[in-house]
PyMOL CGO cylinders between C-alpha atoms (Angstrom):
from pymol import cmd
from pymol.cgo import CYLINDER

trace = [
    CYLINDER, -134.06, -36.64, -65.60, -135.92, -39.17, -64.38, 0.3, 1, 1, 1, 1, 1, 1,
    CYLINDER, -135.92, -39.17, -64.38, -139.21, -38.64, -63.28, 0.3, 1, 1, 1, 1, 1, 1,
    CYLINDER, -139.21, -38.64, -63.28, -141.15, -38.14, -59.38, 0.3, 1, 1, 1, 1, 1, 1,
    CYLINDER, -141.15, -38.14, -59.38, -142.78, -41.14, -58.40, 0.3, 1, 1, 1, 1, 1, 1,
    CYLINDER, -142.78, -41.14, -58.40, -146.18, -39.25, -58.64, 0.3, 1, 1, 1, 1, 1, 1,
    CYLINDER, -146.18, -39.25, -58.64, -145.80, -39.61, -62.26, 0.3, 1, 1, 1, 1, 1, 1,
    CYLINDER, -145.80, -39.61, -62.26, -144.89, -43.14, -62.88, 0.3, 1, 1, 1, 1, 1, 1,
    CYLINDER, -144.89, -43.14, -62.88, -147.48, -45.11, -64.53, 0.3, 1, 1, 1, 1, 1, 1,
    CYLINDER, -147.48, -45.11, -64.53, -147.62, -48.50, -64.30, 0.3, 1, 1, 1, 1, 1, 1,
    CYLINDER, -147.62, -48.50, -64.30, -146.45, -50.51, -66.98, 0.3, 1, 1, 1, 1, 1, 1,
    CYLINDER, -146.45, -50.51, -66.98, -148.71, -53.83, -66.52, 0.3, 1, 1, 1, 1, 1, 1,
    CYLINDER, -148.71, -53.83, -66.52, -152.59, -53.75, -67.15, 0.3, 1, 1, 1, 1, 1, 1,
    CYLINDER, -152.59, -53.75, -67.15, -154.89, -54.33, -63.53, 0.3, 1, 1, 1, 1, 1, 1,
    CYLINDER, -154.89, -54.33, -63.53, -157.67, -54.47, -65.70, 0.3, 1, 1, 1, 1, 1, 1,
    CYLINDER, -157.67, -54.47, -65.70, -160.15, -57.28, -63.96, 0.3, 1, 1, 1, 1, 1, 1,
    CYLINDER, -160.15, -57.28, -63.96, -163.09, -56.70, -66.44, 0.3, 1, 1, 1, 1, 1, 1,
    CYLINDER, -163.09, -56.70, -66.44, -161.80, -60.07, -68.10, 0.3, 1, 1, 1, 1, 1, 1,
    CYLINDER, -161.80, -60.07, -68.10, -162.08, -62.11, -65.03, 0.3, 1, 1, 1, 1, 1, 1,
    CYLINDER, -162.08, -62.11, -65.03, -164.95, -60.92, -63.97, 0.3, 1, 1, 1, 1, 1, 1,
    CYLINDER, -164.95, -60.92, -63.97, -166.50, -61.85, -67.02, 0.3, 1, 1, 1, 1, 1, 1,
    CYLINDER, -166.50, -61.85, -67.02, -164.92, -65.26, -66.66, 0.3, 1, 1, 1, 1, 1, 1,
    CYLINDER, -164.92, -65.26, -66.66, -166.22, -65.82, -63.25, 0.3, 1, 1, 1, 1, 1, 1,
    CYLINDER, -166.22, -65.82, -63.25, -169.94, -64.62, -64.14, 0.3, 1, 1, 1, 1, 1, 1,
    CYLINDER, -169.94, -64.62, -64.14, -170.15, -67.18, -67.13, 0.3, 1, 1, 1, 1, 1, 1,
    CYLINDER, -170.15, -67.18, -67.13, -168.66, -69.84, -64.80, 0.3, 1, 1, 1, 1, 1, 1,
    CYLINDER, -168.66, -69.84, -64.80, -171.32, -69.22, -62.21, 0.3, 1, 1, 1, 1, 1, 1,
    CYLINDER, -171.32, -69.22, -62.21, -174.05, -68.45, -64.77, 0.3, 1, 1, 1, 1, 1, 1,
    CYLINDER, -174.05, -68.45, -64.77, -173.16, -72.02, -66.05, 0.3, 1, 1, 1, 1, 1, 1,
    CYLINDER, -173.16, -72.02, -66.05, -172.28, -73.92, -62.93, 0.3, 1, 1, 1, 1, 1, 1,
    CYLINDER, -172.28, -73.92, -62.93, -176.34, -72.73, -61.66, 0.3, 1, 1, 1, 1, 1, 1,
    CYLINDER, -176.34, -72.73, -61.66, -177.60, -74.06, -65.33, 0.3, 1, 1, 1, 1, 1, 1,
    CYLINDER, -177.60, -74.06, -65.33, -176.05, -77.18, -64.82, 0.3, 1, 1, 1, 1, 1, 1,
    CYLINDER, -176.05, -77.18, -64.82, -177.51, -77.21, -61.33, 0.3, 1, 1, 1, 1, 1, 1,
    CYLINDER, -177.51, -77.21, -61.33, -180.88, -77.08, -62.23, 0.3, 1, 1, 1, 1, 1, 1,
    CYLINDER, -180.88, -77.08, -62.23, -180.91, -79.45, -64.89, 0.3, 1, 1, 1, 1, 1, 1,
    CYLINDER, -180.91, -79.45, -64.89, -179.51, -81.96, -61.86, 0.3, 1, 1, 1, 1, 1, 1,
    CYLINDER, -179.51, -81.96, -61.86, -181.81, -80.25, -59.29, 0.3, 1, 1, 1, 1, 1, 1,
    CYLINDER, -181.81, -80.25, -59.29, -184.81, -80.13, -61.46, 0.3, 1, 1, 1, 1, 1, 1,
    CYLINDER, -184.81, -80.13, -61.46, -185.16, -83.77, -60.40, 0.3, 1, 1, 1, 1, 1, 1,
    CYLINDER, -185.16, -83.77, -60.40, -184.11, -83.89, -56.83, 0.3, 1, 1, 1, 1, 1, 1,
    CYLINDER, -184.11, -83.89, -56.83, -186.31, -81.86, -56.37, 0.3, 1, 1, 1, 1, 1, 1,
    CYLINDER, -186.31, -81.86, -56.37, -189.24, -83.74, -57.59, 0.3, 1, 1, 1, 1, 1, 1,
    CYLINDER, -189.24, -83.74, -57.59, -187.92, -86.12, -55.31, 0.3, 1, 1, 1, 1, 1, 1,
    CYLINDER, -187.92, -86.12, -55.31, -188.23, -84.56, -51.94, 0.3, 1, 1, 1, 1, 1, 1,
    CYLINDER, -188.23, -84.56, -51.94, -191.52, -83.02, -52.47, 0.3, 1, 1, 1, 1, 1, 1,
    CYLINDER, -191.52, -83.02, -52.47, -190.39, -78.98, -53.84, 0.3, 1, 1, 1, 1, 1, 1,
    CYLINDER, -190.39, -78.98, -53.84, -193.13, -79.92, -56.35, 0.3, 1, 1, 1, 1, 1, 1,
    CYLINDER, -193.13, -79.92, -56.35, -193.09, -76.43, -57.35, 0.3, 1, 1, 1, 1, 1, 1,
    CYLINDER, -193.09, -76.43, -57.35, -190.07, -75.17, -57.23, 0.3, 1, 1, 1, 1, 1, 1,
    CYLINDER, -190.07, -75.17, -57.23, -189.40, -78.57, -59.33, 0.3, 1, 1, 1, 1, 1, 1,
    CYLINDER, -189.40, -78.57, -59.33, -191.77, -78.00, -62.19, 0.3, 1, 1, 1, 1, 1, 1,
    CYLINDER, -191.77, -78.00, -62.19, -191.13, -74.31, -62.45, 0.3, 1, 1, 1, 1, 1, 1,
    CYLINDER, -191.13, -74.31, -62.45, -187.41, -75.49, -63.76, 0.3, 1, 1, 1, 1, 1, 1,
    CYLINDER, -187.41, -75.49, -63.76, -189.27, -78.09, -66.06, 0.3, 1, 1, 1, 1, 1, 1,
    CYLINDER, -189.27, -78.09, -66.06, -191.29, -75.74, -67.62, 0.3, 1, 1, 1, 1, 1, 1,
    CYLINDER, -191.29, -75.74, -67.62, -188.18, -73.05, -68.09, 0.3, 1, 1, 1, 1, 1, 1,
    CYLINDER, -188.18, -73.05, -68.09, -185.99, -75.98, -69.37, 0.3, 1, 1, 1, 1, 1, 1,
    CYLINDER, -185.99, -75.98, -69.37, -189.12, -76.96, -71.81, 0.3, 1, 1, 1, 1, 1, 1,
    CYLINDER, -189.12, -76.96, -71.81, -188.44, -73.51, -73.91, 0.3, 1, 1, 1, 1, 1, 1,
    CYLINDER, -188.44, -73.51, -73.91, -185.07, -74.93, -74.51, 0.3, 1, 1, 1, 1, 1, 1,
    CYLINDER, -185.07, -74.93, -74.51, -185.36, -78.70, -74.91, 0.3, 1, 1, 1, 1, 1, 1,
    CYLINDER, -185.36, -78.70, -74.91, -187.79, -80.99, -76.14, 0.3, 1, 1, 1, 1, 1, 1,
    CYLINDER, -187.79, -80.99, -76.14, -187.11, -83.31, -72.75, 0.3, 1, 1, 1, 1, 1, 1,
    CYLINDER, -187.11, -83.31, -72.75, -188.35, -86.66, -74.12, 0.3, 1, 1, 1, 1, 1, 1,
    CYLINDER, -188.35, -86.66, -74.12, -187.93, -88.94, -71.48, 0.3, 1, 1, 1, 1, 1, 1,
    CYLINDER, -187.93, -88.94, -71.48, -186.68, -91.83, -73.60, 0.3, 1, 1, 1, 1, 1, 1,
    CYLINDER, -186.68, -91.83, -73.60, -183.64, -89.78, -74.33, 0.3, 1, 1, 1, 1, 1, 1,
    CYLINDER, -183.64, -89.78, -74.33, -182.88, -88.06, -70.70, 0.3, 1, 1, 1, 1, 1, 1,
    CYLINDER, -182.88, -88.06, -70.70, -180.98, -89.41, -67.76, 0.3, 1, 1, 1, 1, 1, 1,
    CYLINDER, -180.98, -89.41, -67.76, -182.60, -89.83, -64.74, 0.3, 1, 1, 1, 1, 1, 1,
    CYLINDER, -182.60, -89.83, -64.74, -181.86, -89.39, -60.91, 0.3, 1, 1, 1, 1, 1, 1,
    CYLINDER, -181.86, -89.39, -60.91, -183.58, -90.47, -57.70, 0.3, 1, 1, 1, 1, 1, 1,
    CYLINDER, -183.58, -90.47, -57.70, -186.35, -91.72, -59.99, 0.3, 1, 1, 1, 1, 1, 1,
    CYLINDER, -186.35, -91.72, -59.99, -187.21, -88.73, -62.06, 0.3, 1, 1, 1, 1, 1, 1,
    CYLINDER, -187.21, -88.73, -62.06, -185.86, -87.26, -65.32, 0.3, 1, 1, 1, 1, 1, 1,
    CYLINDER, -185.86, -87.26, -65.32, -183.41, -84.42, -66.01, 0.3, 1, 1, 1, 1, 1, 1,
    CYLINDER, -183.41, -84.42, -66.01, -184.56, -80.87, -66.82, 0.3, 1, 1, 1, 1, 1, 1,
    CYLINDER, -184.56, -80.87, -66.82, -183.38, -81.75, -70.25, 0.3, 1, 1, 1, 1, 1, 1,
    CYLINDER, -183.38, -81.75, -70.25, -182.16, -84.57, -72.84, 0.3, 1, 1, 1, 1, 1, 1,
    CYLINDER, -182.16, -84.57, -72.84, -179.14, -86.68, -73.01, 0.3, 1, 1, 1, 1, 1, 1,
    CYLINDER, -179.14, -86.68, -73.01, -177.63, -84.37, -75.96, 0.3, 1, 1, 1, 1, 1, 1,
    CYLINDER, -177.63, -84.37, -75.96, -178.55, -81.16, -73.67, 0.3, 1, 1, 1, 1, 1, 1,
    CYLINDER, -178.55, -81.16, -73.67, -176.87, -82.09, -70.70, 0.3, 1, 1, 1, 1, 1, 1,
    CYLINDER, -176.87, -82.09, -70.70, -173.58, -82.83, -72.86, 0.3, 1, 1, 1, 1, 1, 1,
    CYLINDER, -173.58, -82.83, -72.86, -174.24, -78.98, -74.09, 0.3, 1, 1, 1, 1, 1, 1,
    CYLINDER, -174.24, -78.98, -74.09, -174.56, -77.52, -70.88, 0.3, 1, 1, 1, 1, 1, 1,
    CYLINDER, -174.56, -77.52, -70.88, -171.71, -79.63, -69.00, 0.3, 1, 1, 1, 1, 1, 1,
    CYLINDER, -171.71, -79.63, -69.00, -168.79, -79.38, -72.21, 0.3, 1, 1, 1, 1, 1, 1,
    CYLINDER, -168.79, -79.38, -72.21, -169.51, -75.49, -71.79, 0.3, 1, 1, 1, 1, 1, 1,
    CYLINDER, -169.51, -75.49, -71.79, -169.43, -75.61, -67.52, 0.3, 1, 1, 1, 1, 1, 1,
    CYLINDER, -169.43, -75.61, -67.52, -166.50, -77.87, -67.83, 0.3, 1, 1, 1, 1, 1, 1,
    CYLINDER, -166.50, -77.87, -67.83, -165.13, -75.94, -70.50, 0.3, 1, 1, 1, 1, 1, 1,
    CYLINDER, -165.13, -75.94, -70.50, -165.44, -72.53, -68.95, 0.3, 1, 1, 1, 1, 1, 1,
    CYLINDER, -165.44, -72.53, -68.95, -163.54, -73.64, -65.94, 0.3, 1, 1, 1, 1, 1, 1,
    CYLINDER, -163.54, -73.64, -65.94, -160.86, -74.83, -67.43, 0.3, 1, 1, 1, 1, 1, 1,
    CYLINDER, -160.86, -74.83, -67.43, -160.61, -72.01, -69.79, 0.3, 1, 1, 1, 1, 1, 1,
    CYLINDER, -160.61, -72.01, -69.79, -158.32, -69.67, -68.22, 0.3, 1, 1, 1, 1, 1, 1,
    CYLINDER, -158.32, -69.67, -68.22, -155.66, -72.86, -67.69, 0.3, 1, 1, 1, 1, 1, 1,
    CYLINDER, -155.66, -72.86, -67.69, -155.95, -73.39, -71.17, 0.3, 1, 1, 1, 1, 1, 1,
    CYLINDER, -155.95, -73.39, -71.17, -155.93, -69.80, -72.60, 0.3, 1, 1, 1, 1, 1, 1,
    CYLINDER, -155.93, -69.80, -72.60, -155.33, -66.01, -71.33, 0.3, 1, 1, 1, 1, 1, 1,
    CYLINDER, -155.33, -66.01, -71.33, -158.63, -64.25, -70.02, 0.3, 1, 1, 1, 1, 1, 1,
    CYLINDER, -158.63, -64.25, -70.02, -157.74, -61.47, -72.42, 0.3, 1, 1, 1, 1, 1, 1,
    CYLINDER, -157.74, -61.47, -72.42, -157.17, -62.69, -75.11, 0.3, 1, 1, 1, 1, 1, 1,
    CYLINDER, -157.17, -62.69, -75.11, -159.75, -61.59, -77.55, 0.3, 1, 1, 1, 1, 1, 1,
    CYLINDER, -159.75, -61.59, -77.55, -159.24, -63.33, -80.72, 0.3, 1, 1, 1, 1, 1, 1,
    CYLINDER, -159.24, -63.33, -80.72, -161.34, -66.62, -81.75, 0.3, 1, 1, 1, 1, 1, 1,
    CYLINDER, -161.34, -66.62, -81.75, -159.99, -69.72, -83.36, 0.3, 1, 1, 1, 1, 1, 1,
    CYLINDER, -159.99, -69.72, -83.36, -160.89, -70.37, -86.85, 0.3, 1, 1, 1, 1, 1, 1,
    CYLINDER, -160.89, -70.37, -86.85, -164.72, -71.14, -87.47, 0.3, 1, 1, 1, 1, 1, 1,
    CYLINDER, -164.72, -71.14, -87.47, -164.21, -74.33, -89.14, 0.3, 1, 1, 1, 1, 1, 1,
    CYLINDER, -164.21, -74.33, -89.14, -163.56, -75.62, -85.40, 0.3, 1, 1, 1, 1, 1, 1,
    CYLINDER, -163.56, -75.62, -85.40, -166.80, -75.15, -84.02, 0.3, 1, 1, 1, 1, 1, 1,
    CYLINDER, -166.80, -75.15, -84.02, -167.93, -76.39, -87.40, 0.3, 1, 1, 1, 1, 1, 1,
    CYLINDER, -167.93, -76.39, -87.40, -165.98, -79.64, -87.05, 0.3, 1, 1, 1, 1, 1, 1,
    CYLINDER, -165.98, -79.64, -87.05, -167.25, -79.92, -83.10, 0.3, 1, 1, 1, 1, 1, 1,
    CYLINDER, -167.25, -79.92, -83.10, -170.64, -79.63, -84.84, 0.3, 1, 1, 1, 1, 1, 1,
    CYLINDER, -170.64, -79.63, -84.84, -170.14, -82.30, -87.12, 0.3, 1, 1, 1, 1, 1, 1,
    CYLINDER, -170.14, -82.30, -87.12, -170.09, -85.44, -84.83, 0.3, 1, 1, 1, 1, 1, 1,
    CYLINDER, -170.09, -85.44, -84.83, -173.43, -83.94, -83.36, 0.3, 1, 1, 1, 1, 1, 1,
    CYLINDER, -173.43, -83.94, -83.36, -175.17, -83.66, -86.92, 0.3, 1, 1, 1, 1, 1, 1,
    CYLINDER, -175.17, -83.66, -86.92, -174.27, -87.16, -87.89, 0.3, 1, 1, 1, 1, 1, 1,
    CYLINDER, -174.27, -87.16, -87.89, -175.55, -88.52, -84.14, 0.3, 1, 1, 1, 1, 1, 1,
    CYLINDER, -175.55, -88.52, -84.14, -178.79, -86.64, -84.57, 0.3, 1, 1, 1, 1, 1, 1,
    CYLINDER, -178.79, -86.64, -84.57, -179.14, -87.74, -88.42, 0.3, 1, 1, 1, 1, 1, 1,
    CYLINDER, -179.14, -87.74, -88.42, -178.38, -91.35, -88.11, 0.3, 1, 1, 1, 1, 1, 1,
    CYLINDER, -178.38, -91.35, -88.11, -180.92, -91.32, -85.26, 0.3, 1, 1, 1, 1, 1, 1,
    CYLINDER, -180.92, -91.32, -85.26, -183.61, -89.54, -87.29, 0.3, 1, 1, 1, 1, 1, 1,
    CYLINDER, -183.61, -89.54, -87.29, -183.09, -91.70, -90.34, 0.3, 1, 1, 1, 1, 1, 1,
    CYLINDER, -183.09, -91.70, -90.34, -183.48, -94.53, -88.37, 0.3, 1, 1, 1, 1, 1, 1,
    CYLINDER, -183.48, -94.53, -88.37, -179.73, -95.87, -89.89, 0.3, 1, 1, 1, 1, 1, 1,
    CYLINDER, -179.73, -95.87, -89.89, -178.64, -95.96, -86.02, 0.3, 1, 1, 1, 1, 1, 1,
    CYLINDER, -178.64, -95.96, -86.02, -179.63, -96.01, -82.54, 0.3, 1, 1, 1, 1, 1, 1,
    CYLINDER, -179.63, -96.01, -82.54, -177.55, -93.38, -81.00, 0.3, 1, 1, 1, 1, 1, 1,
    CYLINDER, -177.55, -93.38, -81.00, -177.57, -93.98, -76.92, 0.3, 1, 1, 1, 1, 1, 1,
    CYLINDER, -177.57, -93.98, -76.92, -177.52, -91.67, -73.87, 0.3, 1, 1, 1, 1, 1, 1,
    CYLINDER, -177.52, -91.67, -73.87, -173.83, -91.86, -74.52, 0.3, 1, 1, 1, 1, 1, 1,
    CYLINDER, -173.83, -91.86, -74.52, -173.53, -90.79, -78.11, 0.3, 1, 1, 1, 1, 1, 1,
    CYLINDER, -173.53, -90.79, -78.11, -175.72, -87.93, -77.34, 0.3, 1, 1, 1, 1, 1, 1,
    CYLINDER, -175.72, -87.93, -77.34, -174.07, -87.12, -73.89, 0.3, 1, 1, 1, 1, 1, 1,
    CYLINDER, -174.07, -87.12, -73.89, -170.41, -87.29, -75.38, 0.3, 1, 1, 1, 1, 1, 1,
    CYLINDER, -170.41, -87.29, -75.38, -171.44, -85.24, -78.95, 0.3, 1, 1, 1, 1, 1, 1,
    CYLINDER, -171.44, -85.24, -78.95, -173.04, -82.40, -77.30, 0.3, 1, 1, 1, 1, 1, 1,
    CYLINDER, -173.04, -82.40, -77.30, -170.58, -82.28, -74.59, 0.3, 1, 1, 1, 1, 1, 1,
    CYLINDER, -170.58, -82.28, -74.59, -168.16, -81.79, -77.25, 0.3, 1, 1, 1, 1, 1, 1,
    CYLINDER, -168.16, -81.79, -77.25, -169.90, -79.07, -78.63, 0.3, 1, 1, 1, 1, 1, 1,
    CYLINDER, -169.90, -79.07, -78.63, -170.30, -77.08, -75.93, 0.3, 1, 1, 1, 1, 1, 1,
    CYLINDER, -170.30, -77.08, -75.93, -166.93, -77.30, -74.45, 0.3, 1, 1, 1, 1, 1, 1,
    CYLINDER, -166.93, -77.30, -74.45, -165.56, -75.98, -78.18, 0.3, 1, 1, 1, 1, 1, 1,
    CYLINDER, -165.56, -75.98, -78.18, -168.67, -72.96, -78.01, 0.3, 1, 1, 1, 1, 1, 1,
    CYLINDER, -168.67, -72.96, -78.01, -166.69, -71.86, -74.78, 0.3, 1, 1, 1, 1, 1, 1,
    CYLINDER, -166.69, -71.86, -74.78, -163.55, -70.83, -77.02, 0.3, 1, 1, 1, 1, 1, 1,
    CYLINDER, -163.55, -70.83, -77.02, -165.97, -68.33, -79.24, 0.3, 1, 1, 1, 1, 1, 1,
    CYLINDER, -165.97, -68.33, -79.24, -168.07, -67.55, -76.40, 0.3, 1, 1, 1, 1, 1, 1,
    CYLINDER, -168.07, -67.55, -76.40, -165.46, -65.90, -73.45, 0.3, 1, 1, 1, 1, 1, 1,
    CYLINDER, -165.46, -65.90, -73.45, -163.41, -63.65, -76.13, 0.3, 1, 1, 1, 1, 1, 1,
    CYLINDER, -163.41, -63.65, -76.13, -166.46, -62.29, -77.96, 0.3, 1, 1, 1, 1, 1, 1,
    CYLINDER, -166.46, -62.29, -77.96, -167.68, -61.27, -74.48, 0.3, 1, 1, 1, 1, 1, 1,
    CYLINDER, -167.68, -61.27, -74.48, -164.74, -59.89, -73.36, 0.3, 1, 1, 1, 1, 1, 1,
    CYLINDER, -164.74, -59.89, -73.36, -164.00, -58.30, -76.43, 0.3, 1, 1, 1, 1, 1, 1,
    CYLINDER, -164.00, -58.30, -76.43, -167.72, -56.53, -76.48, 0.3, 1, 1, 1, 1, 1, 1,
    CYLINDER, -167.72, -56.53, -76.48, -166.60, -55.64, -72.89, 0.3, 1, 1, 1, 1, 1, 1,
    CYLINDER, -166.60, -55.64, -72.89, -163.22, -53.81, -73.63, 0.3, 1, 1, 1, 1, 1, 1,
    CYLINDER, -163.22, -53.81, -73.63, -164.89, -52.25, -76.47, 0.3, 1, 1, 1, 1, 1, 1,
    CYLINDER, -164.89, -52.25, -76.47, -167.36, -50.67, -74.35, 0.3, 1, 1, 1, 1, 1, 1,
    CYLINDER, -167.36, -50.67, -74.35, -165.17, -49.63, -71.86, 0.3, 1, 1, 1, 1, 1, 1,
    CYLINDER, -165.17, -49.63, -71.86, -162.83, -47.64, -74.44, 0.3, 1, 1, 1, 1, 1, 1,
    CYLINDER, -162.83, -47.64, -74.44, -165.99, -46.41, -76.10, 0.3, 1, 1, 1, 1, 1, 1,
    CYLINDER, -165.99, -46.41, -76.10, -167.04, -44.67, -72.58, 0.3, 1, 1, 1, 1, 1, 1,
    CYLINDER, -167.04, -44.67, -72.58, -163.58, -43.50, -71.54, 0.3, 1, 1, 1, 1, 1, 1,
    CYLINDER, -163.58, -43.50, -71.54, -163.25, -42.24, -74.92, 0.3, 1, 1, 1, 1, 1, 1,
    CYLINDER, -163.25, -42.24, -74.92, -166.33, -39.94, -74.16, 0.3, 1, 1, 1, 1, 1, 1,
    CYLINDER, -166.33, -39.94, -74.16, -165.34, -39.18, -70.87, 0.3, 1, 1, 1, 1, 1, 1,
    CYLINDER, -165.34, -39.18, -70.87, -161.84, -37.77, -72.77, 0.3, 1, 1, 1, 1, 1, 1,
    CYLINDER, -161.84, -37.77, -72.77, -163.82, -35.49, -75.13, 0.3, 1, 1, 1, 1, 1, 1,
    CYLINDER, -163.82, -35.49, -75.13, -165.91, -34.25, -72.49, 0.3, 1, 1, 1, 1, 1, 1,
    CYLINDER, -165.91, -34.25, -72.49, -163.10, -33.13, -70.44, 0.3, 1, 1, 1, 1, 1, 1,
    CYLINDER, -163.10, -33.13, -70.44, -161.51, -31.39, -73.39, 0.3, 1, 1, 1, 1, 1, 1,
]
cmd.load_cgo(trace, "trace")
């Protein structure tokens, strides 16, 4: 007998939790990004303050030498060439992710891929340091982006995994306290 529409239970997940996780990283990132582009314009009209407060944030993080930053409207980036590739792969990255992969999926590629997106990096920074190479704004801009965008893939399932474990954790609770 089949049973009273009271009873049915849905058959298809409306859990959001990985979306909203999605859409926090993407603004999270999308404001990053903003500052390090703001940081400057900033500077320009005259938000002195406001201006160096992002400096000095962005200074915990990067070592901002201006020989190796862009600059706009006459002032430098919040941080270096390299960093701005880091923070714009993983913006760029994020947004595209959920056209490139389901939200809820919570398995990781192999490591050896952010290993291999690591390696152009290494050999950018190295040559540079040994002094076998000048690496340019480019080299720096293109190898970090690359990075970043590839740190995207480990970042949005290990956040949505620690999400949907915590979520089963407390309704698990919430079962054995109803018992």
């Amino acid at each position: 007998m089949p049973a009273s529409p009271a009873e049915y239970t849905p058959q298809t997940s409306t859990d959001r939790c990985p979306l909203v996780i999605w859409g926090v990283v993407a603004t999270i990132s999308l404001s990053i990004l903003g500052m390090i582009a703001g940081a400057p314009l900033a500077l320009a009209r005259g938000h002195n303050v406001f201006a160096l407060a992002l400096y000095g944030a962005f200074s915990h993080l990067c070592h901002q030498i201006p020989e190796r930053s862009f600059f706009i409207a006459g002032h430098q980036f919040a941080v270096c060439a390299r960093c701005t590739g880091l923070y714009a792969g993983f913006t760029v990255a994020t947004l595209c992710y959920p056209l490139l992969r389901s939200l809820k999926r919570t398995d990781m590629p192999p490591l050896r891929w952010l290993l291999i997106a690591a390696v152009p990096l290494a050999i950018d920074f190295s040559l540079g340091f040994f002094g076998l190479w000048e690496n340019t704004h480019l080299s720096r801009l293109l190898t970090g982006a690359l990075l970043g965008s590839v740190a995207v893939f480990y970042v949005m399932p290990g956040l949505v995994d620690l999400r949907l474990k915590e979520w089963r954790q407390l309704f698990s609770r919430k079962a054995v306290e109803i018992q």
